[in-house]
C-alpha angles and dihedrals in degrees: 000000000000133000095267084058100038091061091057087059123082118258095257090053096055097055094045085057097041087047098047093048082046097057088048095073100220083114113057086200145001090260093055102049087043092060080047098055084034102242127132103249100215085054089049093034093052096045090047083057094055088073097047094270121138140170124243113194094203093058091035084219148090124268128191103229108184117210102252090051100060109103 
């Protein structure tokens, strides 16, 4: 899939996909995968956001924070 594609999908379904290339370890980083798919990565990073998705360089993956959770 490349960025052109991902943006067709739902939200849910993107990060399921950047999180699952991700765990794979081919990509040492998002930025990295995202120069791979060929997305820039604060557009997708800030729409991704919009929906309560954040990434969380530790994990180097995306994680769904609701409102009420955050502390």
């Amino acid at each position: 899939m490349y960025g052109h594609q991902i943006y067709q999908y739902p939200i849910k379904k993107r990060v399921e996909f950047l999180n699952s290339e991700l765990r794979k370890g081919q990509h040492n980083s998002l930025e990295e995968l995202a120069a791979d798919i060929f997305i820039d990565i604060e557009d997708l990073k800030e729409e991704l956001r919009k929906d309560g998705y954040f990434f969380v360089p530790d994990l180097n993956q995306f994680v769904r924070i609701e409102m009420g959770q955050a502390g």
